[in-house]
C-alpha atoms as an extended CHARMM CRD file, in Angstrom:
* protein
*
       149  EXT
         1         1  UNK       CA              0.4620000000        5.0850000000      -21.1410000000  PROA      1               0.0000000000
         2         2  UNK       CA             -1.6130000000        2.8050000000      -18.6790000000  PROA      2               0.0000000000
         3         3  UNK       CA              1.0270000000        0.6570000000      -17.5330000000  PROA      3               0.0000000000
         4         4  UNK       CA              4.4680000000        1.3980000000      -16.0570000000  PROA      4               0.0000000000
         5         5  UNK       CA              6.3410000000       -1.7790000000      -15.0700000000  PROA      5               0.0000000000
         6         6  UNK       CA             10.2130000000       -0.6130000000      -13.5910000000  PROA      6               0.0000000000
         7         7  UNK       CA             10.2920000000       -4.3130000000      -11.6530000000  PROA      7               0.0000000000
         8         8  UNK       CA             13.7550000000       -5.6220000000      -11.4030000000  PROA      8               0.0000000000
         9         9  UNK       CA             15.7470000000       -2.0030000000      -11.2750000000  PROA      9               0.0000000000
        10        10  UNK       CA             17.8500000000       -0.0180000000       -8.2730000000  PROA      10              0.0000000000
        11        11  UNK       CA             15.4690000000        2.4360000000       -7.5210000000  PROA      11              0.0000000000
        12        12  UNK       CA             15.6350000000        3.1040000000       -3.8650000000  PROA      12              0.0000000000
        13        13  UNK       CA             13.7670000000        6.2230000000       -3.1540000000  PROA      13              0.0000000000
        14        14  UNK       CA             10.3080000000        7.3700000000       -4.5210000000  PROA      14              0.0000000000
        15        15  UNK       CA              9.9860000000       11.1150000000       -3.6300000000  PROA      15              0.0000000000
        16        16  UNK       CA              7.6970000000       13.3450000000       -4.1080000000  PROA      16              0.0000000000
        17        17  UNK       CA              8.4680000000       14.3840000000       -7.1830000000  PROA      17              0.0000000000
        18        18  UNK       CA              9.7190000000       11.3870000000       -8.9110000000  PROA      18              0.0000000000
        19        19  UNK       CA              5.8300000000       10.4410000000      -10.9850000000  PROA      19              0.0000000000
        20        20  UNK       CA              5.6190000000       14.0740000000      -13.2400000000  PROA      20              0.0000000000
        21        21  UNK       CA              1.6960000000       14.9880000000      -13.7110000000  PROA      21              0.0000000000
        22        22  UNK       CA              2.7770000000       13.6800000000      -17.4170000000  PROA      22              0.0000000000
        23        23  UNK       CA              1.9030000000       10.6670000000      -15.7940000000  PROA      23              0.0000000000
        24        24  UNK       CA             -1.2820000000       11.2680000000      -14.4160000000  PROA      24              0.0000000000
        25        25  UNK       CA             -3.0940000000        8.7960000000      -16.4190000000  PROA      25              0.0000000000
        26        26  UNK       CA             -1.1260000000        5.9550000000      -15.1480000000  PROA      26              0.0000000000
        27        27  UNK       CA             -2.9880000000        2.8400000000      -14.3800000000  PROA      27              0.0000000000
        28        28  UNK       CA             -1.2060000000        0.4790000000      -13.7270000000  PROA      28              0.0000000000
        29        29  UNK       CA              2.8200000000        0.8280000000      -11.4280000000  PROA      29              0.0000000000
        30        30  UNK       CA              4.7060000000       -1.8740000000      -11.3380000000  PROA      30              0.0000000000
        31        31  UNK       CA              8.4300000000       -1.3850000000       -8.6310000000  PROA      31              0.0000000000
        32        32  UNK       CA              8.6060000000       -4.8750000000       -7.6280000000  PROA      32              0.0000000000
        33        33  UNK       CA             11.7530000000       -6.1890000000       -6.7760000000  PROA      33              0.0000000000
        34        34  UNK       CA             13.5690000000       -3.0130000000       -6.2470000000  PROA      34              0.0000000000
        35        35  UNK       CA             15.4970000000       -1.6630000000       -3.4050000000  PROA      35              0.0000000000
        36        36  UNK       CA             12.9150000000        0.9040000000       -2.2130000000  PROA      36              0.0000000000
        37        37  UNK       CA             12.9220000000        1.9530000000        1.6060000000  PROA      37              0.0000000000
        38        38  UNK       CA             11.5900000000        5.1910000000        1.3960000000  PROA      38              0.0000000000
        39        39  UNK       CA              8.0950000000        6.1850000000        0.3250000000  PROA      39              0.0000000000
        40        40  UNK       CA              7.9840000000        9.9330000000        0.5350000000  PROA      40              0.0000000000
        41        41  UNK       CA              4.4230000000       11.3820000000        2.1400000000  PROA      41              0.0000000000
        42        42  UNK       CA              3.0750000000       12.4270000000       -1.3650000000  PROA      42              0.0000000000
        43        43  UNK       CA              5.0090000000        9.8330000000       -3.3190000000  PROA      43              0.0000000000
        44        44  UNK       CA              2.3000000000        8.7380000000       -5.9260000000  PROA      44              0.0000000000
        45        45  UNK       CA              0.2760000000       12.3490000000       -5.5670000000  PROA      45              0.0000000000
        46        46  UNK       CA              0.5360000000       12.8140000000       -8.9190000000  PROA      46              0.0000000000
        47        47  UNK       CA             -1.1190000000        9.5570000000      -10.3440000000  PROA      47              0.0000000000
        48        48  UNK       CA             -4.5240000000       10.0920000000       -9.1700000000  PROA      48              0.0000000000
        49        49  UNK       CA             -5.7130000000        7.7660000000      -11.8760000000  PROA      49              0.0000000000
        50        50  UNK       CA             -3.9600000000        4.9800000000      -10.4230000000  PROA      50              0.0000000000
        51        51  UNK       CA             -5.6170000000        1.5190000000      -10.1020000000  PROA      51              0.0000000000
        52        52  UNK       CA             -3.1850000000       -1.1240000000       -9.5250000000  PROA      52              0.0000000000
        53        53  UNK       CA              0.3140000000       -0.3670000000       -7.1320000000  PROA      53              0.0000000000
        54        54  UNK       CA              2.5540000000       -3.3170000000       -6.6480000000  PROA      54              0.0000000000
        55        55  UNK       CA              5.8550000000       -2.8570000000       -4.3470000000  PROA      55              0.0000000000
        56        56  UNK       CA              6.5220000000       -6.1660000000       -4.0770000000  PROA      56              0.0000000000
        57        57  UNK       CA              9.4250000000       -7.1530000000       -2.5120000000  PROA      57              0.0000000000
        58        58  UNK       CA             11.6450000000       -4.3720000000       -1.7170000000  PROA      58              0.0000000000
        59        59  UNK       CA             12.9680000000       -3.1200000000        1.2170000000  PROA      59              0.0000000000
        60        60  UNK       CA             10.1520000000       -0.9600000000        3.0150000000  PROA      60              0.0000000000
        61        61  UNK       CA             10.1790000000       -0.4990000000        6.5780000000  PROA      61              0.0000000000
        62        62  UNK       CA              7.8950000000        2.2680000000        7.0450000000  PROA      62              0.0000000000
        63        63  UNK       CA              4.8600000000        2.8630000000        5.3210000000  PROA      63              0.0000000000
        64        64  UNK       CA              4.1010000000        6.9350000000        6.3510000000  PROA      64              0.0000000000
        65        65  UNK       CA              0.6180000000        8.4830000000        7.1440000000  PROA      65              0.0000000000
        66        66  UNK       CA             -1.4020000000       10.0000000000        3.6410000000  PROA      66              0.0000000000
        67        67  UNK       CA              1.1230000000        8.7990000000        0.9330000000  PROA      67              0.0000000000
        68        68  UNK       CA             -1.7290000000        7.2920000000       -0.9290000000  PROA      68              0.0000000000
        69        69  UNK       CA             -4.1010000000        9.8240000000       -0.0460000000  PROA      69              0.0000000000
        70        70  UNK       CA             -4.6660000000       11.0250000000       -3.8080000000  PROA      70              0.0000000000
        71        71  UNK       CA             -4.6850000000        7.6200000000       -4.6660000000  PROA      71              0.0000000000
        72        72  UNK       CA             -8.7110000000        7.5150000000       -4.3960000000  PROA      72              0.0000000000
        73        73  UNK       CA             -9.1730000000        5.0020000000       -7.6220000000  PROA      73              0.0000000000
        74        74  UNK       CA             -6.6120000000        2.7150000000       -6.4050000000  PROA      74              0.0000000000
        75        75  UNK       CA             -8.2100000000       -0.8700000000       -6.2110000000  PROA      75              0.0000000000
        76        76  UNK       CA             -5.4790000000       -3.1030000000       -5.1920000000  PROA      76              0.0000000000
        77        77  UNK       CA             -2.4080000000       -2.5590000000       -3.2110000000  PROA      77              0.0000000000
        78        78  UNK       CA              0.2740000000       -5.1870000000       -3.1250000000  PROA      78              0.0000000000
        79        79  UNK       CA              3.2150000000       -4.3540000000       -0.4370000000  PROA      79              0.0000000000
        80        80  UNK       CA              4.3050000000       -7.9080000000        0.1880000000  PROA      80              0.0000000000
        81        81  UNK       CA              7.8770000000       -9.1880000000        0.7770000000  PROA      81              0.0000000000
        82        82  UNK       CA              9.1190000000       -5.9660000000        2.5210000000  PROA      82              0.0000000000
        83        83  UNK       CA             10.1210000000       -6.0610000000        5.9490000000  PROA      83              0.0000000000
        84        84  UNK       CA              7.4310000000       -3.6510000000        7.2410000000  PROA      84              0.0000000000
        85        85  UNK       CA              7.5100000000       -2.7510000000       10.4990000000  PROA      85              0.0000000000
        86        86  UNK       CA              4.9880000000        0.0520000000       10.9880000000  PROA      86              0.0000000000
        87        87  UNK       CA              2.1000000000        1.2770000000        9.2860000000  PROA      87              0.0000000000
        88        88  UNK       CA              0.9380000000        4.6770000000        9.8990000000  PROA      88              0.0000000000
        89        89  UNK       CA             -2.7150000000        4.9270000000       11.1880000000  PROA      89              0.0000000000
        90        90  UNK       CA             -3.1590000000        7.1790000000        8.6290000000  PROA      90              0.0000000000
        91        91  UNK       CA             -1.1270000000        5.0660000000        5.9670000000  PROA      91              0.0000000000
        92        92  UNK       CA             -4.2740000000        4.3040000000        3.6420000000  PROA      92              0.0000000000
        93        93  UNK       CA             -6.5330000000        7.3850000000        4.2830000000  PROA      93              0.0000000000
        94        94  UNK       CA             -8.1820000000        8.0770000000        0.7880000000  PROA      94              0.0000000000
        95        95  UNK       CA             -8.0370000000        4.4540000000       -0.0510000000  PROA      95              0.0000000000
        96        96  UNK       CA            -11.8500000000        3.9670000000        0.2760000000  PROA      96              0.0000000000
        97        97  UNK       CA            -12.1830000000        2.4310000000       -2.9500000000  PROA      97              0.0000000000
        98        98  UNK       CA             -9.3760000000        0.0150000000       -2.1860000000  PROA      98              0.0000000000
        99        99  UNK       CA            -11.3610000000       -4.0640000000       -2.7520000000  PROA      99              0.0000000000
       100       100  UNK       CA             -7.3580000000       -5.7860000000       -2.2830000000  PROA      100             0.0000000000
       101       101  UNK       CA             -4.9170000000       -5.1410000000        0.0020000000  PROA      101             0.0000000000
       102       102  UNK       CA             -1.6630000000       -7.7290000000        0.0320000000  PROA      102             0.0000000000
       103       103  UNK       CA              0.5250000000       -7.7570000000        3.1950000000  PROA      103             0.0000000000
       104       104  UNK       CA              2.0550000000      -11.0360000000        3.3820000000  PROA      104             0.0000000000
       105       105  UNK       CA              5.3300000000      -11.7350000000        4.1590000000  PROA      105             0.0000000000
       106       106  UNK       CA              6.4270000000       -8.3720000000        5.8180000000  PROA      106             0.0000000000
       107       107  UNK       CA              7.5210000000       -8.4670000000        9.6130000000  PROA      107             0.0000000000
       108       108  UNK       CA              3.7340000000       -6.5220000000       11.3890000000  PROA      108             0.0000000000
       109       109  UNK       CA              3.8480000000       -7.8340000000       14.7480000000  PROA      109             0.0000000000
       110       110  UNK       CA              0.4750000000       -5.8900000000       15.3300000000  PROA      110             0.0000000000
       111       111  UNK       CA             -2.7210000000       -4.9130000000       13.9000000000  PROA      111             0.0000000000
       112       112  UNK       CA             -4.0080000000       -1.9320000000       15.9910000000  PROA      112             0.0000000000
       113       113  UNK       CA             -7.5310000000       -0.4400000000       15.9580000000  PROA      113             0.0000000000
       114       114  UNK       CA             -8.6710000000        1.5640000000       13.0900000000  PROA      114             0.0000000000
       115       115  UNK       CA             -5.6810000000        0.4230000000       10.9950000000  PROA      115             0.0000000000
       116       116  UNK       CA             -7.8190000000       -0.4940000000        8.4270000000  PROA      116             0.0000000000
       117       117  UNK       CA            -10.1680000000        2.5640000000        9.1750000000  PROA      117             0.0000000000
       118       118  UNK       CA            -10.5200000000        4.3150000000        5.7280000000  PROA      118             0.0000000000
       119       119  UNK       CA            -11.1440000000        0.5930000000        4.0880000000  PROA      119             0.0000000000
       120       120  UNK       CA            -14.5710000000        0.5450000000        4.0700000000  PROA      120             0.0000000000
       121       121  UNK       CA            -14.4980000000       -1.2610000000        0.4940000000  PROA      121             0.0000000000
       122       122  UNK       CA            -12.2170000000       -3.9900000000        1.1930000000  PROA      122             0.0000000000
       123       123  UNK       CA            -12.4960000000       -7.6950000000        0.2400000000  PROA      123             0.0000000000
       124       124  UNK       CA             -9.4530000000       -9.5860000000        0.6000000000  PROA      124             0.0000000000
       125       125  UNK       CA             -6.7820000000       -8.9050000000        3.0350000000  PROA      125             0.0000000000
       126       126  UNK       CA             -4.1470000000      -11.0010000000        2.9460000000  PROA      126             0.0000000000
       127       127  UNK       CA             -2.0380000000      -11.3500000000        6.0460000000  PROA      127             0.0000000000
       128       128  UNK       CA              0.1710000000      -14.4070000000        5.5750000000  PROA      128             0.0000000000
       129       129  UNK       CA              3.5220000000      -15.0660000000        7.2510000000  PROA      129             0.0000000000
       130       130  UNK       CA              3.6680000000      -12.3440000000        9.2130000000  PROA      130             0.0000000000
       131       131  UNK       CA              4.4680000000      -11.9140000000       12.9670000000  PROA      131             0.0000000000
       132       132  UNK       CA              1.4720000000      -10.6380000000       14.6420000000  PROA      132             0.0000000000
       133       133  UNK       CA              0.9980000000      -11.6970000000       18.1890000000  PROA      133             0.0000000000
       134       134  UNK       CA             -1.7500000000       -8.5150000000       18.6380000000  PROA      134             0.0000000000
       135       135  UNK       CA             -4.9060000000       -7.8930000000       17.2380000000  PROA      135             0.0000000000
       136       136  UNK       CA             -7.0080000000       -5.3240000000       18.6750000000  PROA      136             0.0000000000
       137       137  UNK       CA            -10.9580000000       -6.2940000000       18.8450000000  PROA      137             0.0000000000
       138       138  UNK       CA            -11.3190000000       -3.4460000000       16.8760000000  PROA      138             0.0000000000
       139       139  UNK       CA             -8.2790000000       -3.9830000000       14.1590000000  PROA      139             0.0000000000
       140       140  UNK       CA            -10.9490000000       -5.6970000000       11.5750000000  PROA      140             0.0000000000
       141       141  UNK       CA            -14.3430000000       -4.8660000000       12.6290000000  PROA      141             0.0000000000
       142       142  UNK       CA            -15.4040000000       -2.3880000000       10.4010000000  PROA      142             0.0000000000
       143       143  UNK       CA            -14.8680000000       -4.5130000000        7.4460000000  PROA      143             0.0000000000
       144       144  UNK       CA            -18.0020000000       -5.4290000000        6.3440000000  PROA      144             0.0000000000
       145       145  UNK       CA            -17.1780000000       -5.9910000000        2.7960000000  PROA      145             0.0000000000
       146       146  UNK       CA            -14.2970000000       -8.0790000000        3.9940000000  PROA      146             0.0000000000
       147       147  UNK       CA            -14.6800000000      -11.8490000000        1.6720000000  PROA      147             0.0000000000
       148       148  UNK       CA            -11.1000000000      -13.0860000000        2.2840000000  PROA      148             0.0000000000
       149       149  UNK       CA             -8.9940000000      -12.9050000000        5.2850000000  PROA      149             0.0000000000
């Protein structure tokens, strides 16, 4: 299977264990439009071949230090439409490979330095209707790959 689309269901939780290593080929997740608040730390450790995550409008708050840190071919990211309030620093270690990473419409109020650290790769950002009043000088600097803000 490459592509797992469970958009439009009650799944609230993602633990650890909820991807089996059956899955491990997995390109493609699909949770949007679920009622997910909790990302466990090694939520998507198992789907290592991952390439495309979209958790699209749900109901995180919290995105935790290393939960995609075995996620090392994942390209694009899409967390829009949850009303995120904190991103760990270490949120998107392992992400390296990451070229799109879609934050819009969550509730940041601030992008602190190295936030964006480990996203060396990255090309679009999106950042749209948020509520940042803070960006440290050093928030975005490091993206030199960076195309669309």
């Amino acid at each position: 299977m490459n592509v797992l689309d469970l958009s439009g269901n009650q799944i609230s939780i993602i633990k650890n264990t909820t991807f089996t290593r059956r899955l491990r080929h997995l390109k493609s997740l699909i949770l949007t439009s679920n009622n997910i608040h909790t990302l466990q730390s090694d939520a998507f450790g198992n789907l290592t071949e991952l390439t495309h995550l979209h958790l699209i409008g749900n109901q995180l708050e919290v995105i935790v230090d290393f939960v995609f840190h075995k996620n090392k071919k994942l390209r694009l990211l899409n967390l829009s439409y949850n009303p995120i309030r904190m991103i760990g620093l270490n949120a998107f270690n392992g992400l390296n490979g990451l070229i799109e990473l879609d934050l819009r419409a969550c509730q940041l109020i601030r992008l602190p330095a190295r936030q964006f650290f480990p996203l060396n790769q990255l090309q679009i950002l999106w950042l749209q209707q948020n509520r940042i009043w803070f960006i440290n000088n050093d928030a975005l600097v490091h993206l030199n790959n960076l195309d669309t803000l």
